[in-house]
C-alpha positions in Angstrom: 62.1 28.6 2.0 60.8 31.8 3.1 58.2 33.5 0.5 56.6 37.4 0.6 53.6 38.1 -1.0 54.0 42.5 -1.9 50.2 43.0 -2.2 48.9 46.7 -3.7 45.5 48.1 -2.7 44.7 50.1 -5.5 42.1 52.7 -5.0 43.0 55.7 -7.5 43.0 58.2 -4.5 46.0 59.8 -2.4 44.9 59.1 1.6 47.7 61.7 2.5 47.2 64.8 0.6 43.3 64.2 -0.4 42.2 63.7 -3.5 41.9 61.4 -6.5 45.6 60.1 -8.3 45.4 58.2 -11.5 48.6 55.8 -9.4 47.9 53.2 -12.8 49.4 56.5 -14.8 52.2 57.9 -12.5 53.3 54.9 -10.4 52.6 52.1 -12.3 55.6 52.8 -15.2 58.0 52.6 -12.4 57.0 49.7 -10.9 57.1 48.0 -15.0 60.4 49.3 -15.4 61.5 47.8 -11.9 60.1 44.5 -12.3 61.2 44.3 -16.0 64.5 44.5 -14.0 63.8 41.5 -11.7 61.5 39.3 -13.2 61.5 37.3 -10.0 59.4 39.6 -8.5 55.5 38.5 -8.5 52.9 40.8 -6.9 48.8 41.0 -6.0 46.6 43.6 -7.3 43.8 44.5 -5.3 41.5 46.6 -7.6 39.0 48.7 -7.3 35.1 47.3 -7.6 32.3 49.0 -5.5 29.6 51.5 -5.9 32.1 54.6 -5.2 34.3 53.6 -8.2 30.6 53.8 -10.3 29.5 57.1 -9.0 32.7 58.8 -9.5 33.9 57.4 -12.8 30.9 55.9 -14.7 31.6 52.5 -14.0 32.2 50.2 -11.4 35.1 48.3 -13.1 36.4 51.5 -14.3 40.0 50.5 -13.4 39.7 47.4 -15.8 38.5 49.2 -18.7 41.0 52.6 -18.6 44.0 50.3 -17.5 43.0 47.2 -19.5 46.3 46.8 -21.4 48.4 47.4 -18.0 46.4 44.9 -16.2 47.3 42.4 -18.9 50.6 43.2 -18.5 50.6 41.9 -15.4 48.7 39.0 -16.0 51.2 38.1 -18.8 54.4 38.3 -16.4 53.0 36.4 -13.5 51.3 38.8 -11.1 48.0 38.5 -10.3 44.4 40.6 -9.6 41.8 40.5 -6.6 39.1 42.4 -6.1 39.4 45.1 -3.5 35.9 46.9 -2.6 35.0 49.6 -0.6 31.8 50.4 0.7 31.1 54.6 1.3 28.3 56.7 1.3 27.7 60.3 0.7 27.1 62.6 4.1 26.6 66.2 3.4 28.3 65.5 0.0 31.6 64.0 1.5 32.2 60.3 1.0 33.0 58.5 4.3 33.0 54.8 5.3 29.7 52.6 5.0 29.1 50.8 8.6 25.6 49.3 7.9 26.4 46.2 7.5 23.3 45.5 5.8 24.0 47.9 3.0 27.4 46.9 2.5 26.2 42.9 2.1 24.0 44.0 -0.2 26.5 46.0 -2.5 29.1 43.3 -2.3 26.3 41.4 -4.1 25.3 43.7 -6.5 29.2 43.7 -7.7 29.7 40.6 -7.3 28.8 39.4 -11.0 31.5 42.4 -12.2 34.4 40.2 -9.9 33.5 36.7 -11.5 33.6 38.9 -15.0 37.2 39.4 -14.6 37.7 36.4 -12.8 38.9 37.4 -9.3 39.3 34.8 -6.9 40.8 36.9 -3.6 39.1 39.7 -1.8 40.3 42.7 0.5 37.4 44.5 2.1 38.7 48.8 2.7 39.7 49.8 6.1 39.7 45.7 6.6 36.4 46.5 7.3 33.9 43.0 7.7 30.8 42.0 10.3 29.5 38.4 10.9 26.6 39.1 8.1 29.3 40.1 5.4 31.8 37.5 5.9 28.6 34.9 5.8 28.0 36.9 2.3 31.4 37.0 0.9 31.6 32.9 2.0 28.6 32.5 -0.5 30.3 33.8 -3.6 32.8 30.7 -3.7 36.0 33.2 -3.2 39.5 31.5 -2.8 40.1 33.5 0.2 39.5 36.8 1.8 42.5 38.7 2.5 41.4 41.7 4.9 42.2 40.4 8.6 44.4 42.9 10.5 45.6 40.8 13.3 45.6 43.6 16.0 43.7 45.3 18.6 41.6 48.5 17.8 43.2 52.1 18.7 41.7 54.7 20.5 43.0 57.3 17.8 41.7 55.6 14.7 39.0 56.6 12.6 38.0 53.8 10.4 35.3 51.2 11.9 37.0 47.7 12.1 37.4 44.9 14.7 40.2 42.0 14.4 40.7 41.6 18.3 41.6 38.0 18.9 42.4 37.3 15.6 45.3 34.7 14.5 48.4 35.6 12.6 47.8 32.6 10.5 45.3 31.5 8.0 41.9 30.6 9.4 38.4 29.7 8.6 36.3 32.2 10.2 33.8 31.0 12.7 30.6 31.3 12.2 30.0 33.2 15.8 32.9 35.3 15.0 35.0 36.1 11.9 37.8 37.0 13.8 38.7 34.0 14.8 38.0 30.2 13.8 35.3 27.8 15.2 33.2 24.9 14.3 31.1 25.4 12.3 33.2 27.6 9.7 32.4 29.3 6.6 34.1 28.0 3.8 36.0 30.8 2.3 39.5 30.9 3.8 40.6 34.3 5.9 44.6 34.9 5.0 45.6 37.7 7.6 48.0 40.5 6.6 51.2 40.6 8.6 51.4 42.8 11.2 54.5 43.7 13.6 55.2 46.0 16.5 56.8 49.4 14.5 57.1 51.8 16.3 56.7 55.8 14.8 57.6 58.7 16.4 54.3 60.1 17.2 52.9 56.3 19.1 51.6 57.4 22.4 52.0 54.0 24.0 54.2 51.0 23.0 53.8 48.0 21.0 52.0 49.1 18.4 50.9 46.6 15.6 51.4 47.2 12.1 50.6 46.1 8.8 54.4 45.9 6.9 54.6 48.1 4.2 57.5 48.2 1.6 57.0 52.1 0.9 58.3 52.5 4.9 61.5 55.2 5.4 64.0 52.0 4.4 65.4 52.1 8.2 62.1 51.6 9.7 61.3 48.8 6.8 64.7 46.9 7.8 64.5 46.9 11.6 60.8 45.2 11.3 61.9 42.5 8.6 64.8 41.8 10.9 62.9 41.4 13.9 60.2 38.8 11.9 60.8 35.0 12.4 58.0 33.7 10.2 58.4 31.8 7.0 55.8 33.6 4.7 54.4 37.2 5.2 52.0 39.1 3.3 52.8 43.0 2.9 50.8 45.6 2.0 51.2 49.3 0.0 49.2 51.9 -2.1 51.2 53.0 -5.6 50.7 56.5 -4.5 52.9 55.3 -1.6 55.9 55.3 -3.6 55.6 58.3 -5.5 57.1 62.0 -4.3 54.4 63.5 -1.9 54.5 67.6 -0.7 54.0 66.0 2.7 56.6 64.8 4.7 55.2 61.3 6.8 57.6 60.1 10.0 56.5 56.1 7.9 56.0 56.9 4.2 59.3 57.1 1.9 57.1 58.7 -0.9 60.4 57.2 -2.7 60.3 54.5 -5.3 64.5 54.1 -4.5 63.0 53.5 -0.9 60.7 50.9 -2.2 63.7 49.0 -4.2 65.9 48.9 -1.6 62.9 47.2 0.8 62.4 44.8 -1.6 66.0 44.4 -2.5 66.6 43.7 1.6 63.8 41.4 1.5 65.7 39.1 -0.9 68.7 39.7 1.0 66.9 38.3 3.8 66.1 35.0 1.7 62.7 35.6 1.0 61.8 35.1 -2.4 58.4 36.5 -4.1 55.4 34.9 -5.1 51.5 35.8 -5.9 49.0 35.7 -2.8 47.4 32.8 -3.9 50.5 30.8 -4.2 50.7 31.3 -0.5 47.0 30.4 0.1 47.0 27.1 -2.0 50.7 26.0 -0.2 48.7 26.3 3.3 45.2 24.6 1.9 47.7 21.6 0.8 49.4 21.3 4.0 
């Protein structure tokens, strides 16, 4: 039986246009309303703990506390949470991605108390970002798995810092010479990759290019990769905002929650049936 695990990253701000969007009050009704429709469908939250989330609205877990009854809902109809944290730090009053390793180990640890509060077990790191020293930290919290491995090489033209050259396609546990890939001796928490695929967009200056499945694709480019896919489980990934109407056109991004049903809609027309992250993480720990 083949199985997809829709994963959300949800970090209350619109990457496209700029800016913050409350996606837990403009996206999330829709996505109720859809899944009210097909109960079968069972999805992973990845919310929002880290410094950034404090400095900007009070709180670290603010998420959990504005959007407490919505998370519930979730919980109640068989989706699931995971903490997803991103490390930033102000430059000249703009917020831009953390790279000292040190400093970002030392905030996962300061929030990692908040995660065990609301009992989340699974972890994606933004911009899939990790180092040796933070996988070592993340291994010590006793996590059921880190989900932030992006099985492809690094392009020229990308701006976030990250490194998942050499990485498997299928769950690992990371070496302890190099996350990306596994070894003896291991760390203990278990590295579930996201699935990437060659999709290619108009504006790819060279051929091949991996990447991460994502259910808010124009619905032609979203068929054509599921189609060419010959693996029995895949993990995919969106933003809320994703799915909602955008005043930018994007040659990948629907901005259309009809695109988004029909994806999912094609999945299960392509046998695959849904299930929570973890579901996937505990069938390959029992193998």
């Amino acid at each position: 039986m083949k199985s997809a695990a829709i994963t959300f990253d949800l970090d209350l701000v619109d990457h496209l246009n700029g800016g913050e969007v409350d996606e837990m009050a403009t996206a999330f009704p829709l996505f109720r309303q859809f899944c009210e429709q097909h109960p079968e469908i069972k999805t992973t939250w990845f919310i929002r703990i880290d410094d950034q989330m404090e400095a900007r609205f009070g709180s670290a877990d603010y998420i959990f506390i504005e959007h407490a009854e919505k998370l519930e809902w979730l919980k109640d109809n068989g989706h699931e949470l995971g903490w997803h944290f991103h490390s930033f730090r102000e430059d000249n009053g703009n917020w831009i991605q953390n790279t000292d390793e040190v400093a970002v180990a030392e905030e996962l640890i300061r929030h990692r108390a908040t995660a065990q509060k609301h009992n989340l077990e699974l972890l994606r790191m933004g911009w899939t970002y990790h180092t040796n020293l933070t996988m070592k930290t993340i291994s010590s919290f006793g996590l059921l798995a880190d989900c932030s491995a992006l099985p492809r090489p690094d392009y020229v033209w990308e701006i976030s810092k990250r490194s998942w050259a050499n990485t498997p396609t299928n769950p690992y546990f990371p070496s302890v010479e190099d996350y990306r890939t596994a070894g003896n001796p291991c760390y203990a928490t278990l590295e579930f990759p996201l699935t990437v695929l060659p999709i290619t967009a108009p504006y790819d200056t060279e051929s091949g290019v991996l990447r991460y499945l994502n259910p808010a694709y124009h619905t032609d480019i979203f068929c054509k990769a599921v189609d060419s896919y010959d693996g029995d489980m895949c993990n995919l990934i969106s933003h809320p905002y994703e799915f909602l109407p955008s005043e930018k056109q994007h040659a990948m991004l629907s901005f259309s929650f009809e695109s988004f049903k029909k994806n999912i809609e094609y999945l299960q027309h392509r046998g695959f049936t849904f299930c929570v992250l973890s579901s996937q993480i505990h069938q390959h720990l029992n193998q």
